[in-house]
MITIMI-788186 format. One record per residue: x, y, z of N, C-alpha, C, O in turn. Coordinates in steps of 0.001 Angstrom, whole numbers, padded with zeros to 6 digits, always signed. Layout:
// MITIMI-788186
XYZXYZXYZXYZ ...
***
This chain:
// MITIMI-788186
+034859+003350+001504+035813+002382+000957+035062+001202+000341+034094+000851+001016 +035251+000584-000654+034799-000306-001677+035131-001116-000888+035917-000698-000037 +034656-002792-000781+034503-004059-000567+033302-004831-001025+032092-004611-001083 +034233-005981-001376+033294-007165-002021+032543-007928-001654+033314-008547-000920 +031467-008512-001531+030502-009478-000864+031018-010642-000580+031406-011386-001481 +031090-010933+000556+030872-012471+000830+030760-013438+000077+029585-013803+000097 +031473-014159-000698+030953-014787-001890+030010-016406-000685+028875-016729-001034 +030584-017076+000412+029856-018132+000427+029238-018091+002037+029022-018927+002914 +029134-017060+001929+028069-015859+003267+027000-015409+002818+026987-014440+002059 +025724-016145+003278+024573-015295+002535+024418-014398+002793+024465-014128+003993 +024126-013335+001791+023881-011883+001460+022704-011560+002503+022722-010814+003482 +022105-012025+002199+020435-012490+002876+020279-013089+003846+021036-013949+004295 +018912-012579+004461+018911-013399+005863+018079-014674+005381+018299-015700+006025 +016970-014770+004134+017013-015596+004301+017495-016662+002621+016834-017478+001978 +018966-016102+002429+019290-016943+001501+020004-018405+001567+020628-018886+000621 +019806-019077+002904+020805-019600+003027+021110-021102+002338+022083-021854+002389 +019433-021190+001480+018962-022275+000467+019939-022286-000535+020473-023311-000959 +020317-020438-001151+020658-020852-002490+022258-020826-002436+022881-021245-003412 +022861-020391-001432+024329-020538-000722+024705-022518-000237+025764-023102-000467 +023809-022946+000253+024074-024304+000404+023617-025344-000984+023854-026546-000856 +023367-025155-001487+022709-025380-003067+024128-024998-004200+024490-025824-005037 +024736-023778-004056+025680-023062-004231+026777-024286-004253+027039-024705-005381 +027309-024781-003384+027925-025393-002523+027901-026583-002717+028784-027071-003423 +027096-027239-002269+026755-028731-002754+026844-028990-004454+027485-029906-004967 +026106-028040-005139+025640-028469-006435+027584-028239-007577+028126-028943-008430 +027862-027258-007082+029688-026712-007002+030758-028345-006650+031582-028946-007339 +030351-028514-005624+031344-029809-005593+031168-031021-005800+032069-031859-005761 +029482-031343-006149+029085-032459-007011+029823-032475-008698+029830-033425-009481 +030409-031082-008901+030394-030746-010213+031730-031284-010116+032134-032229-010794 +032219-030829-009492+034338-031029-009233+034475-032652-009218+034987-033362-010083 +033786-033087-007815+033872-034588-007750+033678-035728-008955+034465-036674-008962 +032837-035662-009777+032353-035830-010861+032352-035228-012062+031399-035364-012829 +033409-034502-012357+033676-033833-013426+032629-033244-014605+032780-033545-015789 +031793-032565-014240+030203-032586-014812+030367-031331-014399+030237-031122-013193 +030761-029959-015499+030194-028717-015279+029369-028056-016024+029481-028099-017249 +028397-027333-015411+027656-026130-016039+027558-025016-016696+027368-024524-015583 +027508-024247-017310+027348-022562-016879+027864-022249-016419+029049-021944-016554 +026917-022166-015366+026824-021373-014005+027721-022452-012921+027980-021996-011807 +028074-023530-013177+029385-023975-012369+030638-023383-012361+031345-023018-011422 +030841-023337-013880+031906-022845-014314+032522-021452-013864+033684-021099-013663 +030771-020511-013749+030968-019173-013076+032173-019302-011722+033247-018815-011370 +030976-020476-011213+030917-020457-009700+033329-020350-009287+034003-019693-008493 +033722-021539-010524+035071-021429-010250+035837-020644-010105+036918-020685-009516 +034899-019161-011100+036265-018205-011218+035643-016922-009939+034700-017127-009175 +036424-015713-010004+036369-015305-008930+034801-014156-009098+034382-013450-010015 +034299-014468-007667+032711-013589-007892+032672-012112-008203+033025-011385-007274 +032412-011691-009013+031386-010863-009312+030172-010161-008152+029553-010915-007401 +029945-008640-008136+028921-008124-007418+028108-007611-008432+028349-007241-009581 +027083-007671-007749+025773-007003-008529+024853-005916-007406+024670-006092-006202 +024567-005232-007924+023876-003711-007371+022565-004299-007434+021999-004482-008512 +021783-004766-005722+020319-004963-005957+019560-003843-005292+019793-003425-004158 +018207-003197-006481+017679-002291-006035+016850-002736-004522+016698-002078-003494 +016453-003973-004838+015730-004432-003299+016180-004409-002321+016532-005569-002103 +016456-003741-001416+017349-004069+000091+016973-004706+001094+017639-004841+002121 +015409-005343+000805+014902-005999+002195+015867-007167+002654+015734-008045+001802 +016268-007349+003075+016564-008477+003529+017928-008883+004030+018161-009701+004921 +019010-008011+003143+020070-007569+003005+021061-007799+004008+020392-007557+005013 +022065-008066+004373+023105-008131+005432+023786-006996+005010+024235-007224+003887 +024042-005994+005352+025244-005010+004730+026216-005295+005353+027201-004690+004932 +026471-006120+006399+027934-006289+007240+028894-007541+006289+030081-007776+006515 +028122-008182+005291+028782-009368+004486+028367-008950+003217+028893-009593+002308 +027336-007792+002758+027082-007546+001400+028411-006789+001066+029192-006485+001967 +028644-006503-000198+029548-005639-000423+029381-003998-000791+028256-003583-001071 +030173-003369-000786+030064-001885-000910+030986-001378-002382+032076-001861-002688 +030287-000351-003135+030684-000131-004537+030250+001186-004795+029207+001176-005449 +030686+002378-004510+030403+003516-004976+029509+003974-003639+028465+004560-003924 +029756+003800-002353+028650+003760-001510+027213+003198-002235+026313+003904-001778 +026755+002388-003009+026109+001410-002859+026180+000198-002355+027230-000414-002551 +025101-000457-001588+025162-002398-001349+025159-002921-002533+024358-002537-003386 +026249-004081-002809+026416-004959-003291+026161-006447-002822+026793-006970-001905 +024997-007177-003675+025450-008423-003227+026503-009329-004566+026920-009101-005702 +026550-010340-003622+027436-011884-004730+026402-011813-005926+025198-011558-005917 +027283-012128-006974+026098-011790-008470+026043-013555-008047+024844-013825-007971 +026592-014387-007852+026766-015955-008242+025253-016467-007031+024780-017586-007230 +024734-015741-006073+024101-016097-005546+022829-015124-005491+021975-015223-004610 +022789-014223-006465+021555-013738-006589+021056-014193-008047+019943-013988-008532 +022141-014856-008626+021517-015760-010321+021044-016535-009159+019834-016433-008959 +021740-017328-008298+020748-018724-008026+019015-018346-007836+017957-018712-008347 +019540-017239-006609+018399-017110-006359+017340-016689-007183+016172-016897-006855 +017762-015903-008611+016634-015520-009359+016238-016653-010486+015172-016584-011098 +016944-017424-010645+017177-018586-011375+016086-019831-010999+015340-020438-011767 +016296-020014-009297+015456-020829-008628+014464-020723-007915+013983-021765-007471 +013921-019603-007621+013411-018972-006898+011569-019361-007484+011197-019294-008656 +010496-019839-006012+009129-019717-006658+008779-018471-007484+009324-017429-007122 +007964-018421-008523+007818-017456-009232+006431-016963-009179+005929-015968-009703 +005774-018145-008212+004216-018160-007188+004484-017333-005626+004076-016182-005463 +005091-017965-004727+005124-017917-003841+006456-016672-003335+006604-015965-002338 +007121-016850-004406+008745-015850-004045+009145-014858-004958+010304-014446-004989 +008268-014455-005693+008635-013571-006753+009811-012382-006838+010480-011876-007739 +009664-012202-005171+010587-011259-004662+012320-011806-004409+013289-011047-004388 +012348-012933-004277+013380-013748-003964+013274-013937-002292+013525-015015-001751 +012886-012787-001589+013355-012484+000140+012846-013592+000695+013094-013437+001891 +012367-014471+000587+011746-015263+001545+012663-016790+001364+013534-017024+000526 +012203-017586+002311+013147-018950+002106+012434-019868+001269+011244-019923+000959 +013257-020456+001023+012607-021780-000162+012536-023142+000975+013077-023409+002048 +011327-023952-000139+011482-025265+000677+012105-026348-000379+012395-025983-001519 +012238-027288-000077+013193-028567-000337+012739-028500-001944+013686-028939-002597 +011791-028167-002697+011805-028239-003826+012453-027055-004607+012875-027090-005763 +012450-026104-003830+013096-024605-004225+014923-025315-004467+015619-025427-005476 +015174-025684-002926+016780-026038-003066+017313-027187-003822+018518-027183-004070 +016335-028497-004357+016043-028904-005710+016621-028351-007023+017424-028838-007819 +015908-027086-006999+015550-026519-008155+016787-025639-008152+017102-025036-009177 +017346-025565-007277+018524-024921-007165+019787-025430-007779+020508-024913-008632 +019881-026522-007169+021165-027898-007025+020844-027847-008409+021773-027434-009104 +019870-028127-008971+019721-028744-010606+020340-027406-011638+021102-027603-012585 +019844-026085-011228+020351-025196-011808+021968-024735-012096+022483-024164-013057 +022674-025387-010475+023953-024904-010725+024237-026477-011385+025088-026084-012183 +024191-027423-011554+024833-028709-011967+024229-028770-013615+024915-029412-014411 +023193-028232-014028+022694-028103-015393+022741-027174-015566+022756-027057-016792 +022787-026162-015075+021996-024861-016130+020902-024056-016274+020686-022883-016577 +019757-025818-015717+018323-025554-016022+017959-025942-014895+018172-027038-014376 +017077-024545-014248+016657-025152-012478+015314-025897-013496+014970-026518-012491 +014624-026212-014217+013556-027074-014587+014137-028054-015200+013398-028352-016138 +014961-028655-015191+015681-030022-015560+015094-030861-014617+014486-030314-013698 +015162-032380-014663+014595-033429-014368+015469-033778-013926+015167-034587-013049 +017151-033564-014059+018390-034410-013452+019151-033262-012652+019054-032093-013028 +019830-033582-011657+020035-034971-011036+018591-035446-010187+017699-034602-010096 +018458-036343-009783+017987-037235-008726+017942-036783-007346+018825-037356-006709 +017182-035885-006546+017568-036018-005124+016637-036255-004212+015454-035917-004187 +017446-037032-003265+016322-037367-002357+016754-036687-001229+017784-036262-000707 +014973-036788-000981+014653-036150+000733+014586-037011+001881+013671-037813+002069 +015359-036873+002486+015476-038051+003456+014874-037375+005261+015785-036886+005929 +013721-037382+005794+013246-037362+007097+012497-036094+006703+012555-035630+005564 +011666-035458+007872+010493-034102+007958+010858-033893+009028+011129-034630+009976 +010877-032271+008800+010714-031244+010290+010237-031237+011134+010566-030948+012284 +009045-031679+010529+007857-032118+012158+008152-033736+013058+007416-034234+013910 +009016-034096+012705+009241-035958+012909+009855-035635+014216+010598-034655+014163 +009747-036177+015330+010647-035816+016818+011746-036949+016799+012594-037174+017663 +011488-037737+015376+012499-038877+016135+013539-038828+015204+013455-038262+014115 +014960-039687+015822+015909-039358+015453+016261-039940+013914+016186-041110+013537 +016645-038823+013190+016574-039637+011690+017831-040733+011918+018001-041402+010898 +018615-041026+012851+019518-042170+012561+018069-043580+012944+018012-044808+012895 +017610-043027+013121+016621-044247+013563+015348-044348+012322+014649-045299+011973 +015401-043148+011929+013663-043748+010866+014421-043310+009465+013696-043328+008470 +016173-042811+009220+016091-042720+007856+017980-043547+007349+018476-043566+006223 +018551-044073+008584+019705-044343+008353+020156-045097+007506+021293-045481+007782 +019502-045708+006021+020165-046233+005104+020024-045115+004316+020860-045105+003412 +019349-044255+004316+019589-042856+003735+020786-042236+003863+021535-042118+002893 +021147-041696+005279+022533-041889+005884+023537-041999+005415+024372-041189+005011 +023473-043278+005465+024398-044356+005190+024441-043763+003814+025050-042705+003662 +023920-044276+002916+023768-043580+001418+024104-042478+000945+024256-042176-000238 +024237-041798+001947+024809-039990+001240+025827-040111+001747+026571-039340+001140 +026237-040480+002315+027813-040701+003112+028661-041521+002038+029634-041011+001483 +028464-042124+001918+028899-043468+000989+029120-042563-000661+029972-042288-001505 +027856-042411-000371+028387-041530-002086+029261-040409-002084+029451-040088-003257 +030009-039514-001140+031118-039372-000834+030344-037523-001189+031007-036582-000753 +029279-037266-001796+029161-035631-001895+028743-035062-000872+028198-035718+000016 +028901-033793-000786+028647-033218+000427+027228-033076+000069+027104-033096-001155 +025815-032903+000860+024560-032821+000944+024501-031764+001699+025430-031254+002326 +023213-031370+001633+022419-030480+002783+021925-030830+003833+020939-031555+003703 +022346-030503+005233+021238-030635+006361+020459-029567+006051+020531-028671+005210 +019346-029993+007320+018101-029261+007267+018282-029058+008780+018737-030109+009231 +018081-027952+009960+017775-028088+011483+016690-026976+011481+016468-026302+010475 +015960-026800+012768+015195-025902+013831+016253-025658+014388+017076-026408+014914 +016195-023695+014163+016912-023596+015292+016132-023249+016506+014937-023540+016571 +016823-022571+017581+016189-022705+018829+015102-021390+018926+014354-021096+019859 +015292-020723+017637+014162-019431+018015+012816-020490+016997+011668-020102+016782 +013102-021133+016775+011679-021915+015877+011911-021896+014216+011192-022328+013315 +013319-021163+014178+012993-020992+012433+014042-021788+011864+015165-021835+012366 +013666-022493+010700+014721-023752+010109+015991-022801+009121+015899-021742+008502 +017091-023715+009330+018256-023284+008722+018895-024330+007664+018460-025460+007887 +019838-024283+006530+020042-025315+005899+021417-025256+006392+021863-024205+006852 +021959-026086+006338+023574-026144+006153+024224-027276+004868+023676-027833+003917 +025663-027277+005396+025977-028518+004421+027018-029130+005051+027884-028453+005604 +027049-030311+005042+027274-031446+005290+028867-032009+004254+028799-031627+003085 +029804-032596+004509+030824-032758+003748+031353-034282+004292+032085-034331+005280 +031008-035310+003708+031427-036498+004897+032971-036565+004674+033384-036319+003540 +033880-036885+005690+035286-037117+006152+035158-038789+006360+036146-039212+005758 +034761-039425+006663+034374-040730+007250+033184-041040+007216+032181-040340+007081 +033357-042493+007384+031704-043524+007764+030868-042694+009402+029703-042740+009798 +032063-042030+009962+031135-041752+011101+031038-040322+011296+030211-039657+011921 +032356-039893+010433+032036-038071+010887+031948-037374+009543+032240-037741+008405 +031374-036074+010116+030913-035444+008814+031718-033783+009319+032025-033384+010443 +031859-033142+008009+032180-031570+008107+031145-030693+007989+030719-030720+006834 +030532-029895+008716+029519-029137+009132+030172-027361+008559+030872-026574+009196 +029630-027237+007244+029974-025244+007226+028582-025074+007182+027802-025811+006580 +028193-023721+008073+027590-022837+007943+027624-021492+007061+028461-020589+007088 +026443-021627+006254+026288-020021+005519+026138-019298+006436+027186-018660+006536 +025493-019018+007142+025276-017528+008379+026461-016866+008061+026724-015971+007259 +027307-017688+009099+028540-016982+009453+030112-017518+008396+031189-016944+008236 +029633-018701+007911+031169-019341+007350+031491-020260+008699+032652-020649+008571 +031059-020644+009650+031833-021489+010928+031539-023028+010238+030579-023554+009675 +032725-023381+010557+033010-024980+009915+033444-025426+011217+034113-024792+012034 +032833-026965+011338+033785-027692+012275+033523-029133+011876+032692-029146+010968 +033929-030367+012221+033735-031524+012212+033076-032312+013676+033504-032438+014824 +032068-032663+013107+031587-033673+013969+031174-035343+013877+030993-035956+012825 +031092-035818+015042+030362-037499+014626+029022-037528+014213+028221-036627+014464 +028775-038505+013609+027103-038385+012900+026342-038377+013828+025332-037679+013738 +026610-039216+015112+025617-039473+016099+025243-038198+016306+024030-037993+016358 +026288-036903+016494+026410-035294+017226+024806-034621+016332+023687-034216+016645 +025713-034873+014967+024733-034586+013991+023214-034568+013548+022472-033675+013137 +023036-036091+013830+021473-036353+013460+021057-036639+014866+019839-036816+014840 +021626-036793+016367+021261-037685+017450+021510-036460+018187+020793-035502+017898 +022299-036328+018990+022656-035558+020397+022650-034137+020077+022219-033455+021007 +022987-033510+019076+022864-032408+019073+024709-031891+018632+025696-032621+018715 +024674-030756+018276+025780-030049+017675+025223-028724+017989+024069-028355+018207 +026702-027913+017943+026748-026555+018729+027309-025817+017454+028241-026098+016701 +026655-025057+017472+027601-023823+016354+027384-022211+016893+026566-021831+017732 +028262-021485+016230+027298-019861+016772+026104-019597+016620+025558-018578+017045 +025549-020529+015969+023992-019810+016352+022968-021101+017392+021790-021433+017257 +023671-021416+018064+023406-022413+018719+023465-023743+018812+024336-024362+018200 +022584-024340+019559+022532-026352+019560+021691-026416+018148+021078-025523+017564 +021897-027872+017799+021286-028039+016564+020917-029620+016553+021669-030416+017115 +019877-029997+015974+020198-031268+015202+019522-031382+013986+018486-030750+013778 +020080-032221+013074+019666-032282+011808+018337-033389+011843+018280-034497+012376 +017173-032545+010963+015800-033244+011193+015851-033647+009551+014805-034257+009329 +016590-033556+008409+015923-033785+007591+017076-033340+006314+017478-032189+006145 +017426-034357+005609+018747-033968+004876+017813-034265+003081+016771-034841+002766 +018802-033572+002368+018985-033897+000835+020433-034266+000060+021454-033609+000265 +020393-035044-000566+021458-035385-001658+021269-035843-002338+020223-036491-002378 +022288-035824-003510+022301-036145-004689+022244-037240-004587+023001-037714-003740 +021142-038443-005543+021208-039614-005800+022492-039849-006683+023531-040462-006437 +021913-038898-008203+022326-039445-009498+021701-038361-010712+020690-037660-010670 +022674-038516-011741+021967-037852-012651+021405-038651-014301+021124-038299-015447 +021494-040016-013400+020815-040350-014496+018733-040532-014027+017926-040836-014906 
***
């Protein structure tokens, strides 16, 4: 039986850069009336694409087409779009903060080598301390500008995950996960301080991105 991919479920185990990139760079576009291309794609309904590569693959959220895997075509452009062309040639592997950069810029321009928008990196993975403490006018700042951003966490097996972030308030934020799609709302403190629970465990956010600006 035929079924369609997951459109905002990464295909991939480890796509979850170009799904939160996806996402963020998608409702920077809405909020601000500034579309792309490949924004524009993103509005209407997804598209599958037949990838010969299967490493990496989820078949329980990819889609099925002739008994072939299908993934989301809207998130294998990102990924081939943004993807190192040094380090990732293959796409399978995860990107770091300049990859999901290069991402955000692609779905909001067009051109993952564009210079606009603006984003900053706010805290590092390796830092033990709490970014409300060494980055909170950052914080404060992505909150305020009202777009949803990317967290960054460790999860508890050692390997980092992105999510995204949607602020509701000065103090709470909306938390979806690519893995699975699980959304919930939490307080910032939960967020960047005490920790937050999702299905794939406790979490806290070590290290966020958002959009400054595109000028």
């Amino acid at each position: 039986m035929n079924r369609i991919a997951q459109p905002y479920i990464q295909n991939h185990i480890n796509w979850c850069w170009a799904v939160v990139s996806e996402i963020v760079g998608f409702q920077y576009c809405v909020r601000n009336n500034r579309f792309s291309k490949i924004s524009l794609e993103i509005s209407k309904p997804h598209a599958n694409t037949r990838r010969t590569d299967l490493r990496g693959l989820r078949p329980y959220v990819c889609g099925i087409c002739e008994d072939s895997i299908v993934v989301d075509s809207i998130q294998l452009d990102i990924v081939e779009h943004a993807k190192s062309t040094t380090f990732n040639h293959t796409g399978n592997f995860p990107e770091d903060d300049i990859g999901k950069a290069r991402a955000l810029r692609y779905v909001i321009t067009g051109n993952s080598a564009s210079t606009i928008p603006q984003i900053v990196i706010a805290g590092n993975y390796y830092d033990d301390r709490c970014l409300l403490n060494t980055e909170r006018s950052a914080i404060d700042e992505a909150i305020a500008l009202g777009n949803s951003f990317i967290g960054n966490y460790r999860r508890q097996d050692g390997t980092f995950h992105s999510i995204v972030l949607k602020p509701v308030s000065a103090s709470w934020l909306e938390l979806y996960d690519p893995w699975d799609g699980y959304k919930a709302q939490f307080r910032t403190t939960q967020i960047f301080q005490s920790g937050f629970l999702t299905n794939q465990g406790i979490g806290v956010i070590k290290w966020i991105q958002y959009i400054h600006s595109v000028e």
